[in-house]
C-alpha positions, 0 to 999 in steps of 0.5 A, spaced: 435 768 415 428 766 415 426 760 411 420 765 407 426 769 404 429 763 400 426 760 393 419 757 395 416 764 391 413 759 386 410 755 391 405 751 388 406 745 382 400 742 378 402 735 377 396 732 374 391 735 377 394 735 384 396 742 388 403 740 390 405 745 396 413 747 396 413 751 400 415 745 405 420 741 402 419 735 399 422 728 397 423 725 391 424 718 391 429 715 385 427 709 383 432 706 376 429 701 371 436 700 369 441 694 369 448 699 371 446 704 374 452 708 379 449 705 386 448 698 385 442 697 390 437 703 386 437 698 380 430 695 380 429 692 371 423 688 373 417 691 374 415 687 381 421 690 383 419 697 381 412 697 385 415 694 391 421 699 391 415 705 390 411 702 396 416 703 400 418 709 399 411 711 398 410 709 405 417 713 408 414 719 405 416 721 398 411 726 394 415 724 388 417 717 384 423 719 379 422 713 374 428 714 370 431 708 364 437 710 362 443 711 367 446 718 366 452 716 370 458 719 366 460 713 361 453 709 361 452 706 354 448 709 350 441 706 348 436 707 343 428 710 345 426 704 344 430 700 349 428 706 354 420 705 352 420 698 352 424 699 360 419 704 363 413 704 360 411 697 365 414 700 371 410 706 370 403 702 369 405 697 374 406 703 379 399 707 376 396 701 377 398 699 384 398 707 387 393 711 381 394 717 387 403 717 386 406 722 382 411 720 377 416 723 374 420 721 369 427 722 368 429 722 360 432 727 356 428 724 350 421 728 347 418 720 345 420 717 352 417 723 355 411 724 351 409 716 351 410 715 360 406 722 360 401 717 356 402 711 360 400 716 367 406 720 370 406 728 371 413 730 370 418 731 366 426 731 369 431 732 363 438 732 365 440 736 358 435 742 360 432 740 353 439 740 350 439 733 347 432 733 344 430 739 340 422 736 341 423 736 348 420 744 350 415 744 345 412 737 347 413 739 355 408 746 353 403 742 349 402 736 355 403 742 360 406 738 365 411 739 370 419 741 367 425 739 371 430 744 368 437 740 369 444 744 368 448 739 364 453 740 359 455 735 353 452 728 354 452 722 359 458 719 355 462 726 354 460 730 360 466 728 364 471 732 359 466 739 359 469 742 366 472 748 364 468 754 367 470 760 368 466 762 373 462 756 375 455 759 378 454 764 374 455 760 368 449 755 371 445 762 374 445 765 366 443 758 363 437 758 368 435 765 365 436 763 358 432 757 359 426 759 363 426 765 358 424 760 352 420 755 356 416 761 358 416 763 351 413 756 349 407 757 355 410 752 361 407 754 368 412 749 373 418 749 372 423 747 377 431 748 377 436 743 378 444 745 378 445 739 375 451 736 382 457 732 378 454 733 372 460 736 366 462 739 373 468 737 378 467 735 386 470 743 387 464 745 382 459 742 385 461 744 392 461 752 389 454 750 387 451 748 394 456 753 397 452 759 393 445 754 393 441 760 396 444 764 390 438 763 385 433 766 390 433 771 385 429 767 379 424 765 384 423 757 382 423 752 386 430 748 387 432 741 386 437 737 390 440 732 387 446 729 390 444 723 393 450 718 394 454 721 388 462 721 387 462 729 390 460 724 396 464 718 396 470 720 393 471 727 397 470 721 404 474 716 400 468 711 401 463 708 396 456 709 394 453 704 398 457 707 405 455 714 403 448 716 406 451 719 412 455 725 407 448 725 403 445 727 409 449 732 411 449 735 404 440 735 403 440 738 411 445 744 408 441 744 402 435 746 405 438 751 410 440 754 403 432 754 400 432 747 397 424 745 395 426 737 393 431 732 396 432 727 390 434 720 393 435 714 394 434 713 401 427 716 402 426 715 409 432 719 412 431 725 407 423 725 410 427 726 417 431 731 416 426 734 412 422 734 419 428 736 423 430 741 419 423 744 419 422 743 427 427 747 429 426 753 424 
């Protein structure tokens, strides 16, 4: 099927001034400002640590950092707005800093949080609760008229593990989508882009049904976010570990852009941009 038949119909995002073209697939860069995060490499708390980690995947060819300082690994401890503002907001300036042209997304579910890095210098909010676990977060996202990353998630990243009961698992994620973007429109937000939410309050066999159906939510017309980079529905179906799991990651992003995928969310920047690149050249 052609790639032009698949999600790239809103193939534009604003991030701060800049035009962003989607209608190639991107990379996003994870970059984890946390002390327990799931793939013990990502984890860069020092701010040195940060900027380097964002240089070299800048130079690898990511269009997006995702700067995130609450791990949302199933169990992680909870911590307060202000542990998580006193965490990210000197990697966001050190990295505006030394790269003013990166565009950074924020990866919070809280309104504070992601009102106070927006201030600092990012472009874009990633929720992973789709606004669920902070009432302020649509409104704030329409008032600074920034970018949205709408996540399917249920419960919270110390419950989420106990709230798998789907009937049907992607018509469920699908009709959340509806509803959600419905109210983000409503309150008067431009670029939103949709993330299935992999592993998140969702079985391996889930998640798998998603990338299986990933193509499905063409009909909604919004750019798609893949994130899967190094996670359990990998490392445990191949019966590794995180840090052996790149081979499946780039197994899964290449499937994932075979069915319209507009970001790869990953660790491992360099070998995502490849595939990317072959993926393209041989389309």
């Amino acid at each position: 099927m052609a790639k032009d038949t698949f999600f790239h119909k809103k193939a534009t995002l604003n991030a701060g001034g800049k035009l962003i073209d989607l209608s190639s697939p991107k990379v996003m860069g994870i970059i984890n400002v946390t002390p327990d995060s799931f793939f013990a490499d990502s984890r860069k708390p020092a701010v040195a640590d940060a900027v380097q980690q964002a240089a070299q995947m800048l130079t690898n060819g990511a269009t997006f950092l995702d700067i995130g300082a609450y791990s949302s690994r199933p169990g992680a401890e909870d911590i307060s707005i202000q542990q998580e503002i006193d965490r990210l907001i000197p990697v966001v300036e050190g990295i505006v800093t030394a790269y003013p042209d990166a565009v950074l997304s924020i990866d919070t579910f809280r309104a504070g949080v992601a009102e106070a890095a927006i201030k600092a210098g990012a472009h874009i909010i990633n929720d992973i609760a789709g606004g669920q676990l902070d009432t302020d977060m649509f409104a704030t996202v329409a008032r600074l008229q920034v970018p949205y990353i709408l996540m399917h998630m249920r419960g919270t990243p110390q419950t989420m593990t106990q709230l798998t009961d789907y009937t049907y698992v992607f018509s469920e994620v699908f009709d959340y989508f509806v509803t959600k973007y419905h109210e983000l429109k409503q309150l008067g937000v431009h670029d939103v882009i949709l993330d299935p939410g992999f592993g998140f309050a969702k079985k391996a066999e889930q998640s798998y049904e998603l990338m299986r159906r990933l193509q499905d939510f063409a009909p909604l017309a919004l750019p798609v976010l893949v994130g899967i980079s190094r996670k359990k529905m990998i490392y445990n179906f191949l019966d590794t570990t995180p840090a052996e799991a790149l081979n499946g990651t780039t197994v899964l992003n290449t499937i994932a852009l075979s069915k319209g995928a507009a970001i790869l969310r990953v660790h491992d920047v360099k070998a995502a941009v490849e595939a990317v690149k072959l993926w393209e050249v041989c389309g």
